[in-house]
Steps between C-alpha positions, in 0.01 A plus 500: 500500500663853413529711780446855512906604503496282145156694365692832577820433340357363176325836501773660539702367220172495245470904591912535463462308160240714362632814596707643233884532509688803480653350215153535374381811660812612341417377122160647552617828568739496235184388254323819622753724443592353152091565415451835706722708162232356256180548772570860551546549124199354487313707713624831424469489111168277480335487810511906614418533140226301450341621872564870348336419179214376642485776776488720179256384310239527827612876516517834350857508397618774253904475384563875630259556775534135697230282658232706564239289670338173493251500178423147455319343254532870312817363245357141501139667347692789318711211261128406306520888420867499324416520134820330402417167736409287309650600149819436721329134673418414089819606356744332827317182434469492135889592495560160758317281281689625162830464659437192700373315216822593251727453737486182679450348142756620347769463801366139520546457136901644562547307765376184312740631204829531680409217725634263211825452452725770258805655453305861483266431820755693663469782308172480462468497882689762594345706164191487703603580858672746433223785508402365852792654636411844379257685735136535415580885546783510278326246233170724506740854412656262228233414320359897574807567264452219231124570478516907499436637107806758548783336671401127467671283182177260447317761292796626283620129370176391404463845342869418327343141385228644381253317689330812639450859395443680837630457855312209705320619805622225716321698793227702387221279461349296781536181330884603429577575812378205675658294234848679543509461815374130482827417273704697726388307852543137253825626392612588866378193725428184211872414623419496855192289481684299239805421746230403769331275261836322401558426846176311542549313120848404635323314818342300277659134559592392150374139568188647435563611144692189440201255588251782273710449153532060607121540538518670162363834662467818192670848622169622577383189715859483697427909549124486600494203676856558717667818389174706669443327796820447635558896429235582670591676792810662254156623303337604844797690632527690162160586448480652844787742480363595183129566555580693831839708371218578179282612741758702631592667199656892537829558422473405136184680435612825710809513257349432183170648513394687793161343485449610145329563229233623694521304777502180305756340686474564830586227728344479868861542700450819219208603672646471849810694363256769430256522771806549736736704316286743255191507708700478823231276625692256699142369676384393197783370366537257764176434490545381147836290609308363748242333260755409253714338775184310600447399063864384505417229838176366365676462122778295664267282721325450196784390304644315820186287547421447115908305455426353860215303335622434260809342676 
């Protein structure tokens, strides 16, 4: 029979075992402080901001004269009353869709190109990445240059060839400008999505294809029935930066058009850009990047749940 004495020291030692060492206490602290640089980064440049956007958007907050009360739902209401809403909603979306579509096909198509094996996939590679490293900034005032009718050498050479008679308005139009801009974005990230889509066509166990062409498989069988699903979540991951950075769009618009002709191509982040810094409306503005914020979330669970299934 155990006595009393025994009960207590087997307590004892099951308390000294789970209590943790200072080896431990010492590795935990070390953990801590290895995580606190990217925590406080965290919280000052998303968390404060996000608090202050939202403390925004429930006030009236002009850029020069500061927060100037609590207003809400006054900016929430006052967005169905911006004339250039949804033209901007329309045109953002419409502008996704276009380059979504184009891109991921034809950077799947280049990756399936200079997957096979040649002497000029190496060039060919490095032919196409080679405009990722160039900022969207600097790409945008590039193209400003190639497209304008005085300084830009597009016009003038097909003028030389003969092919046209009069300067091309690569801007002027609507349907110009979006398109300009569309073959400048393709031109600018097709390499990037391209490089991520290699990646997942090179984790593609080659015993697969091997037992397709035995099985006497065609190019489009082996690619429908194993190329797609096993790059799946390449497909997912590539399709998600591009929907939401489309959704995004700015810089390139900013540079190129300004929102022009006529307010054609005006882009929601545009419409932010405005209400805070040429209305000096900084209430609604965060009002507005409050709602977009809350677009971008339910997009991405969308798209999260729809490959989830489908996994």
């Amino acid at each position: 029979m155990t006595t009393a004495p025994a009960i207590d020291r087997e307590v004892a030692r099951t308390r000294q075992r789970r209590a943790p060492s200072a080896f431990q206490r010492r590795r935990k602290l070390a953990g801590w402080a290895y995580a606190a640089p990217t925590a406080i980064f965290a919280l000052l440049l998303f968390v404060v901001p996000l608090f202050t956007v939202g403390q925004m958007s429930l006030s009236e907050w002009s850029l020069l004269g500061g927060d100037k009360g609590f207003n809400a739902p006054e900016n929430y209401v006052g967005l169905a009353d911006n004339p250039l809403l949804w033209p901007s909603i329309v045109f953002t979306v419409k502008y996704t869709v276009i380059v979504t579509v184009i891109m991921l096909a034809l950077a799947l198509g280049i990756a399936l190109i200079v997957q096979e094996q040649s002497r000029w996939n190496s060039i060919v590679r490095t032919a196409i990445l080679v405009p990722s490293a160039l900022g969207l900034a600097s790409a945008s005032l590039l193209f400003w240059g190639l497209y304008s009718p005085n300084i830009g050498p597009i016009s003038p050479i097909l003028e030389w060839l003969g092919i046209i008679d009069e300067p091309i308005s690569f801007l002027g139009t609507p349907d110009a400008a979006l398109w300009s801009t569309v073959f400048l974005i393709i031109w600018r990230y097709t390499g990037f999505y391209m490089l991520v889509l290699m990646v997942g066509l090179q984790g593609i166990p080659g015993d697969v294809y091997e037992a397709a062409r035995i099985d006497g498989a065609s190019r489009w069988q082996t690619f429908r029935s194993i190329t797609l699903p096993l790059l799946r979540p390449s497909i997912a991951l590539t399709l998600i930066l591009c929907v939401t950075g489309s959704l995004l769009a700015f810089d390139q618009f900013f540079i190129l058009t300004k929102g022009g002709p006529d307010n054609s191509t005006i882009t929601i982040v545009q419409l932010i850009y405005r209400e805070a810094f040429q209305r000096f409306d900084l209430g609604a503005a965060a009002a507005l990047s409050v709602v977009v914020l809350l677009a971008l979330v339910v997009i991405n669970l969308v798209q999260f749940r729809a490959l989830r299934d489908k996994e």
